[in-house]
N, C-alpha and C positions, 0 to 999 in steps of 0.2 A: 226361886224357880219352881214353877208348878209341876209335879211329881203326878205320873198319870200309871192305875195298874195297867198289868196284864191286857185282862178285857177288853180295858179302855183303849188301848194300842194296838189290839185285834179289832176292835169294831172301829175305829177310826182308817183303818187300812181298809174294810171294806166297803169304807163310806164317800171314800173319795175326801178324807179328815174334814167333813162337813163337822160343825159344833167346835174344831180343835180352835185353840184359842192364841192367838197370833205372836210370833216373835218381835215382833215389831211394830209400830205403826205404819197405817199410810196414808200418809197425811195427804194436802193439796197444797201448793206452792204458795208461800207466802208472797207480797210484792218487793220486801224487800228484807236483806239479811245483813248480817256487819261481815259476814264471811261464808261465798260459797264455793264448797270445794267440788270440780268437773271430775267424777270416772267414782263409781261404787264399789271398787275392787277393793281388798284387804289394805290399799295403803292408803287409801279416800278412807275408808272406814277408820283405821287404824288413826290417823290424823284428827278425824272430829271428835273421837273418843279422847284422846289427848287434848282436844283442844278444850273440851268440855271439864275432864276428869282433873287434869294438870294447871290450868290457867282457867278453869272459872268462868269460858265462855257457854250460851247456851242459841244464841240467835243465829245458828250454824245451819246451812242446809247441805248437803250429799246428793249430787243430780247424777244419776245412772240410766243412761240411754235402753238398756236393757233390762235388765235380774241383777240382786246382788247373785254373785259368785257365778254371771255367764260369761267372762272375759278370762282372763289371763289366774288368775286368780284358782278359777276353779279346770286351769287348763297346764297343770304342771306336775312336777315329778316328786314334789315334797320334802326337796330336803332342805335342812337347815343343818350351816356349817359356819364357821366363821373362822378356818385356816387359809386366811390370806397373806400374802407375804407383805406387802406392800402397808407399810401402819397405817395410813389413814382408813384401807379398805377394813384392814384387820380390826382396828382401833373398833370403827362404826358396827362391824359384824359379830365384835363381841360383847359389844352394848345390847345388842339383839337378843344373842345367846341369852344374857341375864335373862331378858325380860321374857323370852320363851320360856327360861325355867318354871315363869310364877304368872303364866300368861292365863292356866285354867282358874287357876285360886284369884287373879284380879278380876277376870270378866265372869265368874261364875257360873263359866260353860266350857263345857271339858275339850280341846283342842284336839286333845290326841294326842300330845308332844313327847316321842318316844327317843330317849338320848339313846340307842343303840351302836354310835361309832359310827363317826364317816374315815374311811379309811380310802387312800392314793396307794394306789401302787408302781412299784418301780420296775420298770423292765429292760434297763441296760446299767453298765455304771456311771452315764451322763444324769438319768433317771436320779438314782441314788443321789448325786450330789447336789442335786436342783432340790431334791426333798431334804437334806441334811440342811440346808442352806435356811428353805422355809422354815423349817422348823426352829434354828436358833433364834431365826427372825421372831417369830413366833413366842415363844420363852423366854426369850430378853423384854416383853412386854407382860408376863407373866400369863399368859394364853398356855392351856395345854397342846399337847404337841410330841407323840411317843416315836421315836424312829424305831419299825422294825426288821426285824433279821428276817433271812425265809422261809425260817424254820419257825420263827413266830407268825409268821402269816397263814402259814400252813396249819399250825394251828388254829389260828382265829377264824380262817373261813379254808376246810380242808376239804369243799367240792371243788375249788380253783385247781387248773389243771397247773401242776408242779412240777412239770416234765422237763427236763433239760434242754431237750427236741421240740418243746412246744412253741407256735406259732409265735406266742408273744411271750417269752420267758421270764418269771416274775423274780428279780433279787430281791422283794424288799419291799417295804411301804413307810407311809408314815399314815401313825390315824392323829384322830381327835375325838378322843372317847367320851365328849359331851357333847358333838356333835349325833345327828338322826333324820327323823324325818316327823312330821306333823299332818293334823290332816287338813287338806289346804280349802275345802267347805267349811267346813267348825271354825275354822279362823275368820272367813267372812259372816258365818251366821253369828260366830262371836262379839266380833266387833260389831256390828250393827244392834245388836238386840243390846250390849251395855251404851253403845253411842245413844239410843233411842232412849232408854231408859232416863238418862241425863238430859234432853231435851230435845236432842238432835233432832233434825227435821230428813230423814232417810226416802228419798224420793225416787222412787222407778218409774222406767219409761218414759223418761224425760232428756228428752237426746238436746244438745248445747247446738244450734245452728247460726251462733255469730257474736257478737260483745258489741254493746254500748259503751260507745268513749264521750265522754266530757271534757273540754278543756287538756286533753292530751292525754288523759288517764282512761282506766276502761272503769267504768261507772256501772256494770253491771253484764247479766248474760241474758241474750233474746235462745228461747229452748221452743219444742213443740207445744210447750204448755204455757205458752206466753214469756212477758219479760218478768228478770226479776232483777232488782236492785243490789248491788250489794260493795261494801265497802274494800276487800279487797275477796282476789278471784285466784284461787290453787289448780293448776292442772294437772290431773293426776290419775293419768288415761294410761299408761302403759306402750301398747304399740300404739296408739293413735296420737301420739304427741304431735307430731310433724301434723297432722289436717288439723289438730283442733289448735295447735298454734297460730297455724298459717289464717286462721279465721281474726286473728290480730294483726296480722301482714308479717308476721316472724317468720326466718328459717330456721330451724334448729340444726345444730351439728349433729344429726340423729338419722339413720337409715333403719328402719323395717322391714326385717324379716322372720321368716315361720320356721317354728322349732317345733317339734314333734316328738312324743313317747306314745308306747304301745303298751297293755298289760296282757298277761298271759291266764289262761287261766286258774283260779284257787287250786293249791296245793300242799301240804303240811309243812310246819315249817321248813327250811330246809336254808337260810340265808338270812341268819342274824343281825348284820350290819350291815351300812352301805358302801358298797365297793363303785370307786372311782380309778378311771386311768387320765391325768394327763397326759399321755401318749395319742391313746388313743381318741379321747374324749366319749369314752364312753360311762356310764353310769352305770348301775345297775342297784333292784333295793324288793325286799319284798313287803306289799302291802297287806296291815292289819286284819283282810279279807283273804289273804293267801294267795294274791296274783306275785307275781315278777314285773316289777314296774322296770321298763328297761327304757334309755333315752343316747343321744348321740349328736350332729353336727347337726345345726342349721341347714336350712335348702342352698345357702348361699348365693340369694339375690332379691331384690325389695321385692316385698310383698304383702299385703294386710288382708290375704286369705288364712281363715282357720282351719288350712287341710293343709295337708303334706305330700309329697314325692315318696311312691314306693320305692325308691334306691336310696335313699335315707332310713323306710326301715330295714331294704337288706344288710346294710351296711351296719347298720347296729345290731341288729342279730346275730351277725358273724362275727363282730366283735366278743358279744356279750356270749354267744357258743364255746368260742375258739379260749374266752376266761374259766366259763364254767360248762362243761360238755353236757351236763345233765341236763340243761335249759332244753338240750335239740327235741327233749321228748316233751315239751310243752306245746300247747296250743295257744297262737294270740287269738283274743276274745276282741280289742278294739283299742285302735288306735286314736287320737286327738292332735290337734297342733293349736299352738299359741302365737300371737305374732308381736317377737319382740323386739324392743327397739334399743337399738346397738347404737350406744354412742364411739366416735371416733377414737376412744382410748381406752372403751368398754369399763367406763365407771361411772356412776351415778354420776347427773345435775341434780342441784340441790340448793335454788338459787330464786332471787327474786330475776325477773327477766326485763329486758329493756324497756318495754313498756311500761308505765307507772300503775300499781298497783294489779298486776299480774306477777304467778308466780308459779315455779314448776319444778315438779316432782318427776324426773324420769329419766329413760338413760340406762338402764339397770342390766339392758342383757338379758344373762343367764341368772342373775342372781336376785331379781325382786322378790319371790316368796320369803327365801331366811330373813332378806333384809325388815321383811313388814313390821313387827314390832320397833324398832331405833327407827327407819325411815318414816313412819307415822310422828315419836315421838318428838323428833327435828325439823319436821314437818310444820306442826302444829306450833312449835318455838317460833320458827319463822312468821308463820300467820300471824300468831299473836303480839309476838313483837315489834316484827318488820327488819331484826337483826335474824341472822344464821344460827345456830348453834357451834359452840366450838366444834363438835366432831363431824358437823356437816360443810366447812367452813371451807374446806380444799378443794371442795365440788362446787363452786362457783362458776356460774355460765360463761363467768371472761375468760377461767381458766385458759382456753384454746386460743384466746387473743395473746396471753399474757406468755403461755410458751408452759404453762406450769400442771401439764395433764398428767395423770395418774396412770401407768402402765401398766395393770398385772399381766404380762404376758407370760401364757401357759396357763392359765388359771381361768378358764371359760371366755378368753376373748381368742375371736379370727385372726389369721394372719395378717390378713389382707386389713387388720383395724386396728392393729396394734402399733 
């Protein structure tokens, strides 16, 4: 990795980085590929990188309608956790965890991966025993998982209002002190600059407007940039599963909609780890820059705008107030929204799809950033195989036919989806 001084990064700032010497290539569309994966977001990326690094392939393309990191991707609240109660969810999310620990030292570009503690808080004694519960779940698979007292809470983050009379009364938590947050650009510039590096063919601006089928298979994808050939075809678009399926004639079990965070402005540390309420579903976490990254519900209804409903951010601000009071003297700098697509039991698909030689990645909810590292890696298994990976294996598209769907409810999925 080219190491540039001072100077060099003061006069390339006022040059508009004229002479800076490129992360990537940009190539032009080959006609034909043995594997091209649809969406450039960290888990397209994440996937070609494995397809290349793990199994050896190299005649891979990566088609992004947009920018790497203009989608969902680079539209998220950054954390990465993998206390899920549910094994399969847990199993997958702390395959991830590994691979986040050693994600800067593989791709040779620093992520940001800060394990600071994701911590759940309890705010009744139903609270508590929904968290006791995870957690055994949790540690009977060898997963950390600390339950604590309130008086250990209050220690761990002692801005939280600890009032007896307080709006949302805290008994308790449970953390995951290897869980944190990352920085979710570095993860896509990450993975593309090592995918690229391996041979991958990283292509922007090149939006998927339909599939060539042959013989009952899809035999390649028609984009802006013409056709291109290719043996088997990944989708792995995020909120736009459902249109760029439906360009196959599929429905997916999959609704879209828009989730939204706000950050506040930089301010000295002041919120070491990431506080979560299942109650509430609120979040909160501060970023490496010193904002208060704060996030909350869904708009709750389809939508694949990337804005959001002011009463969604009231709603989380009062949340996230009524936790920490000190937040009331910040200022929000700018909000974002991402639009994600909520499967019917809000757990990944991870699956070949009815069509021959199509296949798709999505479904993820609240939870596609932690998952990028394992969901590329099972991804790219699939591709190259044409089998699932064992720990991808339960997220099969029949599931919903079969009756055998994944429920973590309370755990980032809607009522109304659970």
């Amino acid at each position: 990795m080219k190491r540039y001084s001072a100077l060099a990064l003061l006069k390339a700032g006022l040059t508009g980085q004229r002479g800076w010497e490129r992360a990537w290539r940009d190539p032009e569309p080959k006609k034909s590929y043995d594997i091209v994966i649809i969406g450039g977001g960290g888990h397209g990326l994440a996937t070609a990188y494995y397809l290349a690094k793990v199994h050896g392939l190299r005649n891979i393309a990566v088609l992004e309608k947009g920018w790497i990191g203009g989608g969902n991707t680079g539209r998220n609240t950054t954390i990465v956790r993998s206390n899920y109660r549910q094994k399969p969810l847990h199993d997958l999310f702390d395959f991830a965890l590994d691979l986040w620990e050693g994600m800067s030292d593989a791709l040779n570009f620093n992520v940001m991966f800060s394990p600071r503690g994701a911590l759940f808080l309890g705010h009744s004694d139903g609270d508590m025993t929904v968290l006791a519960q995870r957690g055994d779940a949790l540690r009977c698979d060898g997963i950390d998982a600390d339950l604590l007292t309130r008086a250990q809470v209050q220690k761990l983050v002692p801005l939280l209002d600890m009032a007896p009379d307080a709006r949302f009364p805290i008994h308790g938590g449970l953390i995951q002190r290897r869980g944190g947050t990352a920085r979710h650009d570095a993860v896509a510039w990450g993975y593309a600059r090592a995918a690229d590096a391996l041979g991958v063919d990283v292509i922007q601006k090149c939006e998927v407007t339909g599939f060539a089928m042959t013989g009952g298979r899809v035999s390649g994808v028609v984009t802006t940039r013409g056709a291109i050939a290719a043996g088997r075809i990944g989708i792995c678009v995020a909120g736009n599963s459902g249109p760029v399926a439906a360009l196959a004639g599929l429905q997916l079990p999959i609704e879209a909609q828009t989730l939204q965070a706000f950050v506040t402005e930089p301010v000295k540390p002041m919120i070491d780890t990431v506080i979560m309420s299942q109650s509430l579903h609120c979040y909160i976490s501060q970023s490496d820059k010193g904002g208060i990254v704060l996030g909350g519900d869904p708009d709750h209804f389809p939508s694949y705008a990337q804005r959001g409903l002011p009463p969604r951010i009231e709603k989380a601000a009062a949340e996230a107030i009524a936790l920490v009071p000190a937040l009331s003297r910040l200022r929000m700098v700018r909000c974002w929204a991402g639009t994600t697509d909520m499967s019917f039991d809000g757990s990944p698909i991870l699956s070949a799809l009815p069509v021959d030689g199509l296949y798709l990645n999505g479904g993820w909810c609240y939870g596609g950033f932690k998952a990028t590292p394992a969901s590329g890696w099972c991804y790219a298994h699939l591709l190259a195989t044409g089998d699932n990976h064992p720990l991808a294996a339960p997220f099969a598209f029949d599931r919903f036919a079969r009756g055998a769907t994944i429920d973590e409810a309370g755990v980032g999925v809607l009522p109304q989806l659970r």
